[in-house]
N, C-alpha and C positions, 0 to 999 in steps of 0.2 A: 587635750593638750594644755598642760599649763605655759603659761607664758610672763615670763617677771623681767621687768625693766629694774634693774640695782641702780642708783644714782639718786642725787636731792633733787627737787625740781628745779633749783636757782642755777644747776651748772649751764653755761649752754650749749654743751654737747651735748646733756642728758635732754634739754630742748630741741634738739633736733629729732632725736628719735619719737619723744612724745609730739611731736607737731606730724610727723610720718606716720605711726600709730592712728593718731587721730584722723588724718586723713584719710587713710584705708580702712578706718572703722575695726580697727581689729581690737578684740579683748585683750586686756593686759592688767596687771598687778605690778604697781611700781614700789620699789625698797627704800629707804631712804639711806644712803651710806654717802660716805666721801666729803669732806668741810669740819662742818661741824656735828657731823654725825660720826667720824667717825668707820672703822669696820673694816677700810680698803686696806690696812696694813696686815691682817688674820690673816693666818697662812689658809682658812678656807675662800676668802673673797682672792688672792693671790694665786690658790691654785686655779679658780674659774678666769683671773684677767693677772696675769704675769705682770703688768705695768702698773700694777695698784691705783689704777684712775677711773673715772667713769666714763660714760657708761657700760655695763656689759647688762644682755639680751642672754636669757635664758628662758628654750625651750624644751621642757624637760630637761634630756640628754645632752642636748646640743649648747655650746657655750660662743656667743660672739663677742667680741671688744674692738672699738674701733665706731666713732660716732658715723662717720659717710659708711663704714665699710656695712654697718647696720641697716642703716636708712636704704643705701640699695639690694639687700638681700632682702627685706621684708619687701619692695617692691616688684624686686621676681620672682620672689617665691608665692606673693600672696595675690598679685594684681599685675603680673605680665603687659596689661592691655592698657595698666594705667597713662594718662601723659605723665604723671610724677617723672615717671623714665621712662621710656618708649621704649620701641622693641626696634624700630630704625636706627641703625650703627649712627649713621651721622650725628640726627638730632641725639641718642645718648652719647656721642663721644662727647658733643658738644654741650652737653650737660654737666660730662664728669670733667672738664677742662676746668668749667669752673668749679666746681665741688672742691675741687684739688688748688685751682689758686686761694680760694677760701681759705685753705690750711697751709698754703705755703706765703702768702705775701699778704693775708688779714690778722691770721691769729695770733701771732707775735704782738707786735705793736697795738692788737686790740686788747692781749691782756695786760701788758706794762701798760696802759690808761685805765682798764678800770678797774685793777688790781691797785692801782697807785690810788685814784681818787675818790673809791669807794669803801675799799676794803683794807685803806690805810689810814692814821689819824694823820692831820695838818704837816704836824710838826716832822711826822718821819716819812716824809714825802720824797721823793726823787724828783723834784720839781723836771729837770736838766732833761733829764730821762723819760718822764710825760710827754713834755713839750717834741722832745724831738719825735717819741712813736705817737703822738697827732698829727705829724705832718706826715705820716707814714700810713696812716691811718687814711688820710683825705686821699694819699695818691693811690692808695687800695681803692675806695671807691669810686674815684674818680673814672676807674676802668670801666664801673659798671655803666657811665652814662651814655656811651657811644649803641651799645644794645638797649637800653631802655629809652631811649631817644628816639627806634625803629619799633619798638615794641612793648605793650604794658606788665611783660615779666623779661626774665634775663635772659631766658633762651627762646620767647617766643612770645604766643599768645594767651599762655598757659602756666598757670603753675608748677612750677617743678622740685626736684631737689634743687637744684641750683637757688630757686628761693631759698628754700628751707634754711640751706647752710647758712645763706650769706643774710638773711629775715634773722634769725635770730641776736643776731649780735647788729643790725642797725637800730633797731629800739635803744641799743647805751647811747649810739654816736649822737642820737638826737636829742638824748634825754640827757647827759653829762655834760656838765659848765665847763664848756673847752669852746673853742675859736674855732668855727665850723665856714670854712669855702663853701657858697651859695654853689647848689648843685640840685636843676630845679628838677631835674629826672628822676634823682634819687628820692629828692623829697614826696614827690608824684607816685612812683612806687612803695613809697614808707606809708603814703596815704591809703594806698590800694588794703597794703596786707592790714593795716588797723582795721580797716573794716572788714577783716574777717573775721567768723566768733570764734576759730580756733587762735588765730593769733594773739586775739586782744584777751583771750580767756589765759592762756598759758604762756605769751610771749610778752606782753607791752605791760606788768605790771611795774611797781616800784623796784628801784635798783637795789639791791642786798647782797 
Protein backbone atom coordinates (compact mmCIF):
# COMPACT_ATOMS: atom_id res chain seq x y z
CA UNK A 1 0.00 0.00 0.00
CA UNK A 2 1.19 3.31 -0.64
CA UNK A 3 0.67 5.91 1.70
CA UNK A 4 1.36 10.00 0.93
CA UNK A 5 0.98 12.68 3.40
CA UNK A 6 0.15 15.94 0.82
CA UNK A 7 1.03 19.25 2.95
CA UNK A 8 4.49 21.32 3.61
CA UNK A 9 6.19 20.33 6.78
CA UNK A 10 5.70 24.02 8.36
CA UNK A 11 1.80 23.67 8.42
CA UNK A 12 0.78 22.54 11.94
CA UNK A 13 -1.77 20.56 10.93
CA UNK A 14 0.35 18.82 8.42
CA UNK A 15 2.54 18.30 11.98
CA UNK A 16 0.14 16.61 13.54
CA UNK A 17 -0.20 13.86 11.31
CA UNK A 18 3.63 13.41 10.86
CA UNK A 19 4.13 13.45 14.68
CA UNK A 20 1.11 10.38 14.63
CA UNK A 21 2.96 8.85 11.71
CA UNK A 22 6.03 8.78 13.50
CA UNK A 23 4.76 7.64 16.40
CA UNK A 24 3.18 4.38 15.00
CA UNK A 25 6.24 3.98 12.94
CA UNK A 26 4.28 3.76 9.91
CA UNK A 27 5.79 4.29 6.35
CA UNK A 28 4.82 7.20 4.42
CA UNK A 29 5.83 9.53 1.57
CA UNK A 30 5.02 13.19 2.20
CA UNK A 31 4.15 15.97 -0.81
CA UNK A 32 4.84 19.18 -0.44
CA UNK A 33 1.78 21.36 -1.49
CA UNK A 34 -0.07 24.30 0.30
CA UNK A 35 1.87 27.96 1.21
CA UNK A 36 4.28 28.34 -0.77
CA UNK A 37 4.29 25.46 -2.68
CA UNK A 38 1.49 25.86 -4.10
CA UNK A 39 -0.94 22.90 -5.81
CA UNK A 40 -4.15 23.02 -3.33
CA UNK A 41 -5.93 25.17 -5.78
CA UNK A 42 -5.68 22.09 -8.94
CA UNK A 43 -8.84 20.85 -9.39
CA UNK A 44 -6.83 17.31 -9.01
CA UNK A 45 -5.56 18.13 -5.18
CA UNK A 46 -9.54 19.64 -4.86
CA UNK A 47 -10.98 16.76 -6.03
CA UNK A 48 -8.92 14.52 -3.27
CA UNK A 49 -9.63 17.54 -0.23
CA UNK A 50 -12.83 19.92 -1.38
CA UNK A 51 -11.45 22.55 1.31
CA UNK A 52 -8.13 23.08 -0.66
CA UNK A 53 -6.13 22.96 2.78
CA UNK A 54 -3.83 20.55 4.12
CA UNK A 55 -3.36 18.02 5.12
CA UNK A 56 -4.91 15.20 3.20
CA UNK A 57 -3.68 11.21 3.72
CA UNK A 58 -3.74 9.15 0.79
CA UNK A 59 -3.90 5.55 0.81
CA UNK A 60 -4.06 4.32 -2.52
CA UNK A 61 -7.80 4.53 -3.03
CA UNK A 62 -8.85 5.90 -0.01
CA UNK A 63 -8.73 9.93 0.47
CA UNK A 64 -8.84 11.67 4.25
CA UNK A 65 -8.83 15.49 4.96
CA UNK A 66 -9.18 16.72 8.33
CA UNK A 67 -5.87 16.93 10.58
CA UNK A 68 -7.52 15.10 14.12
CA UNK A 69 -9.92 13.41 11.81
CA UNK A 70 -6.58 11.71 10.34
CA UNK A 71 -4.55 11.33 13.39
CA UNK A 72 -7.39 9.16 14.93
CA UNK A 73 -8.07 6.79 11.97
CA UNK A 74 -4.30 5.97 11.48
CA UNK A 75 -4.67 5.11 15.34
CA UNK A 76 -7.66 2.53 14.76
CA UNK A 77 -6.94 1.39 11.94
CA UNK A 78 -3.08 0.77 12.47
CA UNK A 79 -2.61 0.51 16.39
CA UNK A 80 -6.12 -0.14 18.32
CA UNK A 81 -4.02 -1.13 21.46
CA UNK A 82 -2.07 2.16 21.23
CA UNK A 83 -2.39 4.73 24.53
CA UNK A 84 -2.19 7.48 21.64
CA UNK A 85 -6.24 6.64 21.74
CA UNK A 86 -7.29 3.78 23.66
CA UNK A 87 -9.91 1.65 23.08
CA UNK A 88 -11.80 2.67 26.66
CA UNK A 89 -14.91 5.02 25.76
CA UNK A 90 -13.91 7.31 28.72
CA UNK A 91 -10.29 7.79 28.56
CA UNK A 92 -10.90 8.36 24.50
CA UNK A 93 -13.78 10.52 24.86
CA UNK A 94 -11.70 12.37 27.18
CA UNK A 95 -9.13 12.58 24.64
CA UNK A 96 -11.13 13.69 21.90
CA UNK A 97 -12.71 16.61 24.17
CA UNK A 98 -9.61 17.94 24.04
CA UNK A 99 -8.54 17.22 20.45
CA UNK A 100 -11.77 19.35 19.63
CA UNK A 101 -11.15 22.25 22.02
CA UNK A 102 -7.81 22.40 20.34
CA UNK A 103 -9.64 23.38 17.14
CA UNK A 104 -12.46 25.24 18.71
CA UNK A 105 -10.98 27.75 21.38
CA UNK A 106 -6.82 27.38 20.25
CA UNK A 107 -6.76 27.70 16.75
CA UNK A 108 -8.22 30.92 15.96
CA UNK A 109 -6.42 33.10 18.12
CA UNK A 110 -3.35 30.83 17.59
CA UNK A 111 -3.24 31.74 14.05
CA UNK A 112 -4.06 35.61 14.07
CA UNK A 113 -0.55 35.58 16.43
CA UNK A 114 1.60 33.78 14.38
CA UNK A 115 0.22 34.57 11.16
CA UNK A 116 0.56 38.38 12.36
CA UNK A 117 4.14 38.06 13.87
CA UNK A 118 5.67 35.77 11.65
CA UNK A 119 4.42 35.57 8.42
CA UNK A 120 3.66 39.40 8.38
CA UNK A 121 6.16 42.29 7.89
CA UNK A 122 6.26 45.09 10.99
CA UNK A 123 4.63 47.66 9.28
CA UNK A 124 1.39 45.69 8.06
CA UNK A 125 0.79 44.18 11.38
CA UNK A 126 -2.52 44.16 13.18
CA UNK A 127 -0.93 45.10 16.25
CA UNK A 128 -4.77 45.62 18.07
CA UNK A 129 -5.69 42.24 16.81
CA UNK A 130 -2.34 40.18 18.02
CA UNK A 131 -2.65 41.70 21.26
CA UNK A 132 -6.19 40.83 21.92
CA UNK A 133 -5.76 36.72 20.29
CA UNK A 134 -2.78 36.57 23.10
CA UNK A 135 -4.81 37.08 25.69
CA UNK A 136 -6.96 34.44 24.15
CA UNK A 137 -4.37 32.49 23.56
CA UNK A 138 -3.04 32.32 27.35
CA UNK A 139 -6.78 31.66 28.38
CA UNK A 140 -6.70 28.57 25.96
CA UNK A 141 -3.81 27.19 27.74
CA UNK A 142 -4.49 28.17 30.82
CA UNK A 143 -7.17 25.13 30.56
CA UNK A 144 -4.44 22.87 30.25
CA UNK A 145 -3.02 23.44 33.66
CA UNK A 146 -5.64 22.16 35.90
CA UNK A 147 -4.69 18.34 34.15
CA UNK A 148 -1.17 18.76 33.82
CA UNK A 149 -1.03 19.81 37.47
CA UNK A 150 -2.46 15.91 38.16
CA UNK A 151 -0.55 14.61 35.58
CA UNK A 152 2.68 14.78 33.15
CA UNK A 153 0.42 14.62 29.86
CA UNK A 154 -3.05 16.15 29.24
CA UNK A 155 -5.07 13.22 29.57
CA UNK A 156 -2.94 11.06 31.84
CA UNK A 157 0.22 9.53 32.25
CA UNK A 158 0.80 8.96 28.62
CA UNK A 159 1.04 10.48 25.67
CA UNK A 160 -1.76 10.93 23.45
CA UNK A 161 -3.41 12.69 20.66
CA UNK A 162 -4.50 15.23 22.97
CA UNK A 163 -0.55 15.99 23.15
CA UNK A 164 -0.15 15.78 19.67
CA UNK A 165 -2.84 18.60 18.72
CA UNK A 166 -2.31 20.88 21.37
CA UNK A 167 2.29 20.00 21.31
CA UNK A 168 2.40 21.22 18.02
CA UNK A 169 1.35 24.72 18.28
CA UNK A 170 2.98 25.23 22.00
CA UNK A 171 6.48 25.46 20.63
CA UNK A 172 5.20 29.17 18.84
CA UNK A 173 3.64 30.17 22.25
CA UNK A 174 7.10 29.80 23.74
CA UNK A 175 9.08 30.69 21.08
CA UNK A 176 7.21 34.15 19.82
CA UNK A 177 7.99 37.77 21.55
CA UNK A 178 4.50 38.10 23.02
CA UNK A 179 3.81 38.69 26.98
CA UNK A 180 3.50 35.13 28.10
CA UNK A 181 1.40 34.47 32.03
CA UNK A 182 3.79 32.25 34.00
CA UNK A 183 2.21 28.86 33.60
CA UNK A 184 4.58 26.53 35.31
CA UNK A 185 2.68 23.30 34.18
CA UNK A 186 2.66 24.16 30.90
CA UNK A 187 6.03 25.01 30.74
CA UNK A 188 6.87 21.63 32.58
CA UNK A 189 4.94 19.69 29.85
CA UNK A 190 6.68 21.91 26.93
CA UNK A 191 9.92 20.52 28.71
CA UNK A 192 8.70 16.94 28.69
CA UNK A 193 7.75 16.93 24.78
CA UNK A 194 11.31 18.79 23.73
CA UNK A 195 12.83 16.02 24.88
CA UNK A 196 11.35 13.86 22.68
CA UNK A 197 13.49 13.02 19.32
CA UNK A 198 10.13 13.06 17.51
CA UNK A 199 9.14 16.45 18.73
CA UNK A 200 12.42 18.31 18.75
CA UNK A 201 13.17 16.54 15.26
CA UNK A 202 9.75 17.71 13.35
CA UNK A 203 8.14 20.02 15.98
CA UNK A 204 10.55 22.70 18.00
CA UNK A 205 12.35 23.97 14.97
CA UNK A 206 12.56 27.70 13.87
CA UNK A 207 9.31 29.61 13.26
CA UNK A 208 8.64 30.01 9.19
Amino acid sequence: MARILWGRETSSNVRKVIWTLEELRLPYERIDVGGPFGRTDTAEYRAMNPTGLVPTLQEDDFILWESNAIARYLCHAYAPSSPLWPREPRARANIDHWMDAQQTVLNRPATVVFLGLVRTPPEKRDNAAIAKAVVEMARAYAMLETPLARHPFIAGDHLTLADIVWGVHVHRWFTMEIDRPAMVHLRAWYDRLLGMPIYQRYMAGPLV
